[in-house]
C-alpha positions as a Python dict, from the first residue, in 0.01 Angstrom:
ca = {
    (1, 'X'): (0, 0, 0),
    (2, 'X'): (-140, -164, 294),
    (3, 'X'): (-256, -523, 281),
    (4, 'X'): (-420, -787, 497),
    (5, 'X'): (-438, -1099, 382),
    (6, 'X'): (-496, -1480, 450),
    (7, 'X'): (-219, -1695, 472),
    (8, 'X'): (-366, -1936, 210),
    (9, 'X'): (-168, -1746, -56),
    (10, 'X'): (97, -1687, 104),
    (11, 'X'): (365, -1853, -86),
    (12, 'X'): (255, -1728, -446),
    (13, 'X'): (210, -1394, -303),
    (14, 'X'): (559, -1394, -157),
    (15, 'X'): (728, -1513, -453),
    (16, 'X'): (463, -1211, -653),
    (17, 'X'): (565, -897, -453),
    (18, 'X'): (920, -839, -568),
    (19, 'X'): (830, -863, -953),
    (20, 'X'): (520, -647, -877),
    (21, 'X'): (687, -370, -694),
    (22, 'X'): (983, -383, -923),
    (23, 'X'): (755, -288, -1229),
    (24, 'X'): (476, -64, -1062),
    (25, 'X'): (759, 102, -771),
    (26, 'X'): (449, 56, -537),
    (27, 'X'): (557, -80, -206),
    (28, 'X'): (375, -328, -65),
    (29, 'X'): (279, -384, 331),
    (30, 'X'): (142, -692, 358),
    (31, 'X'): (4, -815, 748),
    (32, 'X'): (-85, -1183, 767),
    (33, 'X'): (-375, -1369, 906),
    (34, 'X'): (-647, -1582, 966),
    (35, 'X'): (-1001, -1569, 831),
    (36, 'X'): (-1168, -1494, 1186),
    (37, 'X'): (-901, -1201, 1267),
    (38, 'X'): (-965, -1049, 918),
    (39, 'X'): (-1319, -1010, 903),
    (40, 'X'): (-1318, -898, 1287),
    (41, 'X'): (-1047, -570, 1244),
    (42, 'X'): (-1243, -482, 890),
    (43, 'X'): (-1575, -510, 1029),
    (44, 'X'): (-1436, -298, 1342),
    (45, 'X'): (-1373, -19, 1131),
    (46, 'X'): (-999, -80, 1021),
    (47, 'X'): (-926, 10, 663),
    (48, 'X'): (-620, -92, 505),
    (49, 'X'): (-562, -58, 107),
    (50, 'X'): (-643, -422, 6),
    (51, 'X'): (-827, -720, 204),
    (52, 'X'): (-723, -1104, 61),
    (53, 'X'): (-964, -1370, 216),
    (54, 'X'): (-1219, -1632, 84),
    (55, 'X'): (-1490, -1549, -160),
    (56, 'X'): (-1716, -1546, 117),
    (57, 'X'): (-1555, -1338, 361),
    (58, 'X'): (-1507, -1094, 99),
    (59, 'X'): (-1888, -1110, -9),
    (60, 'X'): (-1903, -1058, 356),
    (61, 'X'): (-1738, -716, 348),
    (62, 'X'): (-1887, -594, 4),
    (63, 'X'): (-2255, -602, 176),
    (64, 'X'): (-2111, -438, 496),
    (65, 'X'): (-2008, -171, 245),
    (66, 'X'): (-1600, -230, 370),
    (67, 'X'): (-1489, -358, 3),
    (68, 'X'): (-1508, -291, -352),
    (69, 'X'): (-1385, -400, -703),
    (70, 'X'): (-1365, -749, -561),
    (71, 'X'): (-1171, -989, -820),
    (72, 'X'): (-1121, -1374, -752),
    (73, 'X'): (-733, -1456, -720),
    (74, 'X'): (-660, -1797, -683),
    (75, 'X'): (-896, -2170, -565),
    (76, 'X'): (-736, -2412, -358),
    (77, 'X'): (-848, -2787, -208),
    (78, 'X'): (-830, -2960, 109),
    (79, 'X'): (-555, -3210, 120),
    (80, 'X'): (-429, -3434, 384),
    (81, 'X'): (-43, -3457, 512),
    (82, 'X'): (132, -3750, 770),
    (83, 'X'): (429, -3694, 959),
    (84, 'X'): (726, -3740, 699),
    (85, 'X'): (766, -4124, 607),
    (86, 'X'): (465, -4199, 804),
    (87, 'X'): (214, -4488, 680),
    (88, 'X'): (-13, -4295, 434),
    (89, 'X'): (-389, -4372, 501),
    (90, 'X'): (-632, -4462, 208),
    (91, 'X'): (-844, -4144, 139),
    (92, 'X'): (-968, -4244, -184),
    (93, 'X'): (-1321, -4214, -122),
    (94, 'X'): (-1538, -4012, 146),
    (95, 'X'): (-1598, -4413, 321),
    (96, 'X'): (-1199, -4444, 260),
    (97, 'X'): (-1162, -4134, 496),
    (98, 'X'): (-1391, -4214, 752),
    (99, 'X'): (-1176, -4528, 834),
    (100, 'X'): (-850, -4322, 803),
    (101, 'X'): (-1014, -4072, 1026),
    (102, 'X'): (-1163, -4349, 1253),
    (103, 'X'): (-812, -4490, 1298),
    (104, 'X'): (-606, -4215, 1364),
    (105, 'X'): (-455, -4180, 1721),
    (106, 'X'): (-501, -3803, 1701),
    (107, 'X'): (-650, -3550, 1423),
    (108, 'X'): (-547, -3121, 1324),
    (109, 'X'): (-718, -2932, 1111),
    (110, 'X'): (-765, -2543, 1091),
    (111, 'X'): (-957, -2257, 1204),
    (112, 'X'): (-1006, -2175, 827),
    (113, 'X'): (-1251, -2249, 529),
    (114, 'X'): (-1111, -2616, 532),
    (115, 'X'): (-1148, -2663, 856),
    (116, 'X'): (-1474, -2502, 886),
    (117, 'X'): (-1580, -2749, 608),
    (118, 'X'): (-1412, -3061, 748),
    (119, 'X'): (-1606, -2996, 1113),
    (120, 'X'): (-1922, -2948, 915),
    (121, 'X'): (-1872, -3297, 734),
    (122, 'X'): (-1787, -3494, 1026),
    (123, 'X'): (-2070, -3351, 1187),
    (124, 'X'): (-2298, -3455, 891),
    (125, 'X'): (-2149, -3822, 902),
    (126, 'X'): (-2238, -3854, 1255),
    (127, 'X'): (-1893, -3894, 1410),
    (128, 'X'): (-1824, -3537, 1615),
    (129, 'X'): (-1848, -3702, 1923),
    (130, 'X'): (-1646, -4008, 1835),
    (131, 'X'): (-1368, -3779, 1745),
    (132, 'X'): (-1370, -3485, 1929),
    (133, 'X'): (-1124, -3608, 2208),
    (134, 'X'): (-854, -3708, 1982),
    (135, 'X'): (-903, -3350, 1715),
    (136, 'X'): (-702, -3032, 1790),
    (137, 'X'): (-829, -2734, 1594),
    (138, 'X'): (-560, -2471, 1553),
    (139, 'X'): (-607, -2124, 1614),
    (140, 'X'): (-692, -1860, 1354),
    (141, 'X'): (-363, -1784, 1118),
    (142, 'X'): (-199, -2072, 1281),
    (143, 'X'): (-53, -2359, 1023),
    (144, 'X'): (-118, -2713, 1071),
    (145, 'X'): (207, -2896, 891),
    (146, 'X'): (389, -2818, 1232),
    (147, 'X'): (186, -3027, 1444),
    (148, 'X'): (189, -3326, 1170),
    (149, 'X'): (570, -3239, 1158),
    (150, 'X'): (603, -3276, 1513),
    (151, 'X'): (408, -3575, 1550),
    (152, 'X'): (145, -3385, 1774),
    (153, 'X'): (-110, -3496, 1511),
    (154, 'X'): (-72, -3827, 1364),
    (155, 'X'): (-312, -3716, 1054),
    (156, 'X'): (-379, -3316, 953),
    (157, 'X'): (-559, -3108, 695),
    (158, 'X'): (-582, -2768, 579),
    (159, 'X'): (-583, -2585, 200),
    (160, 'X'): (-272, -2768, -30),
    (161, 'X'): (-123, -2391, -38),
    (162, 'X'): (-79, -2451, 312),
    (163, 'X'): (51, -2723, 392),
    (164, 'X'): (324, -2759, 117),
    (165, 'X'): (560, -2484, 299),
    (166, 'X'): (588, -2797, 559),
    (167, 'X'): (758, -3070, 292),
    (168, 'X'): (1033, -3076, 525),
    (169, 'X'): (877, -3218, 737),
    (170, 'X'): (524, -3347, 608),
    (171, 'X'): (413, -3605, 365),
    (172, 'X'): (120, -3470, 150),
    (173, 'X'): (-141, -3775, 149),
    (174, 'X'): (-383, -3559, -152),
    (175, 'X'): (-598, -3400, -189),
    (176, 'X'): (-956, -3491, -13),
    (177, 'X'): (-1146, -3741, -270),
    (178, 'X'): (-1283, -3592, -531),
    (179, 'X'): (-1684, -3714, -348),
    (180, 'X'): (-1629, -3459, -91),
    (181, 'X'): (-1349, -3188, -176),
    (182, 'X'): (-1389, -2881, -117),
    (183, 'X'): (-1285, -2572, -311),
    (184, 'X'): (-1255, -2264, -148),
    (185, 'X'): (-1227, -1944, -387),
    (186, 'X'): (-942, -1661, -246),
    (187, 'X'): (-1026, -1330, -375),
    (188, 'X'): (-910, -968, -335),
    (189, 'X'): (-1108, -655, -263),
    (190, 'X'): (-997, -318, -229),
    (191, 'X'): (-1114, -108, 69),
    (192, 'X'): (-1422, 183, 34),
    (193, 'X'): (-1172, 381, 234),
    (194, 'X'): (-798, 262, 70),
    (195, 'X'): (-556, 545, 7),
    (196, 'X'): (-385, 337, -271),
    (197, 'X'): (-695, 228, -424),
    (198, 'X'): (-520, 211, -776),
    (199, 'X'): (-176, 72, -666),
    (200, 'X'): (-439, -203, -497),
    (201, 'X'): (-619, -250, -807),
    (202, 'X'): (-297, -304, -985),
    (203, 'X'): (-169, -585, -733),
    (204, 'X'): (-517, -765, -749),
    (205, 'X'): (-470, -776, -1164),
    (206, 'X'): (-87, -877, -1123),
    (207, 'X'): (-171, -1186, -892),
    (208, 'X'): (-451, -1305, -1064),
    (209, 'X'): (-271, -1281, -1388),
    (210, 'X'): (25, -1510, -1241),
    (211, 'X'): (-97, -1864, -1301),
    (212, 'X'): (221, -2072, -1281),
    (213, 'X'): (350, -1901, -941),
    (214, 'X'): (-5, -1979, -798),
    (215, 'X'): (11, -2343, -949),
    (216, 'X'): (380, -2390, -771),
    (217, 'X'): (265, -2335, -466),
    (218, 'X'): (-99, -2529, -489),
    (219, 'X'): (-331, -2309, -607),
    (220, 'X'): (-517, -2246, -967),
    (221, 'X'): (-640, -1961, -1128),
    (222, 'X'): (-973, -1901, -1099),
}
């Protein structure tokens, strides 16, 4: 079984796959990336067993006639992470943020649904030009606890299931305050064209049916 999937889920799914394929014998392919290169090689034509992405990007694909039997996996925040044993910034409120964000030397975020989101809000609050030299948006499927890590961001974001791979090396400020989080749904289709369509159907029950692994590693059921 064939799979492309965002790397939102990553961790659960990693931690999923040897229980799954133990019990089922299905063997499973899995090719990781971001949100942009997912929707661009399904849309092209490309038709692998199984498609993991947001809610919707997979609503996306089910009116392009690419996906059916969509099921919603897992829902993850935005969070905010320092280098490790930085200062952590008040982000209690959205005004809290705007001063963390105001005062930070330099500013990641991702190509995905939280970065989408955060770009939007900054936007709304009037401050895209104020920040735009000192913000670094990563490229699709690319994680943003390495730059934080590395001090090449003094302040980062991105989905908690993504940045809490980078502990090492990150300190997790929260989550976004509760005034202006964002939730972004991951769900599961199977392809119109999938040649495992049941072995597909069976990993999209198994995952969403795994509620502490996705909890572990940031993420509730939906």
């Amino acid at each position: 079984m064939r799979v492309l999937s965002s790397l939102a889920i990553k961790e659960a799914y990693l931690e999923l796959v040897p229980a799954f394929e133990a019990k089922t014998k299905h063997k499973v392919d899995t090719e990781w990336l971001g949100m942009v290169d997912i929707l661009k090689r399904v849309r092209a034509g490309e038709s692998p067993d199984m498609v993991i992405a947001s809610q919707k990007a997979l609503g996306e694909l089910k009116s392009l006639g690419k996906v059916a039997a969509v099921v919603d996996l897992a829902k993850s925040g935005a969070a905010m992470a320092v280098k490790k044993g930085a200062k952590r910034p008040d982000i209690g409120s959205g005004e809290a943020l705007k001063r963390a964000l105001r005062a930070a030397k330099s500013i990641a975020y991702s190509s995905g649904p939280s970065g989408v989101y955060l770009v939007d809000l900054i936007r709304k609050w009037g401050m895209s030009d104020e920040l735009k030299p000192k913000s670094t948006q990563t490229p699709p499927g690319t994680a943003v606890g390495p730059l934080v890590a590395r001090g090449e961001a003094e302040i980062g974001f991105q989905q908690m299931s993504e940045l809490l791979p980078f502990a090492a090396g990150i300190d997790i400020v929260g989550p976004l305050p509760a005034d202006i989080q964002v939730i972004t749904v991951f769900s599961g289709g199977v392809h119109v064209a999938a040649k495992e369509a049941d072995a597909a159907r069976a990993w999209l029950a198994f995952i969403a049916a795994s509620a502490p692994v996705l909890r572990k590693h940031g993420m509730e059921s939906v």
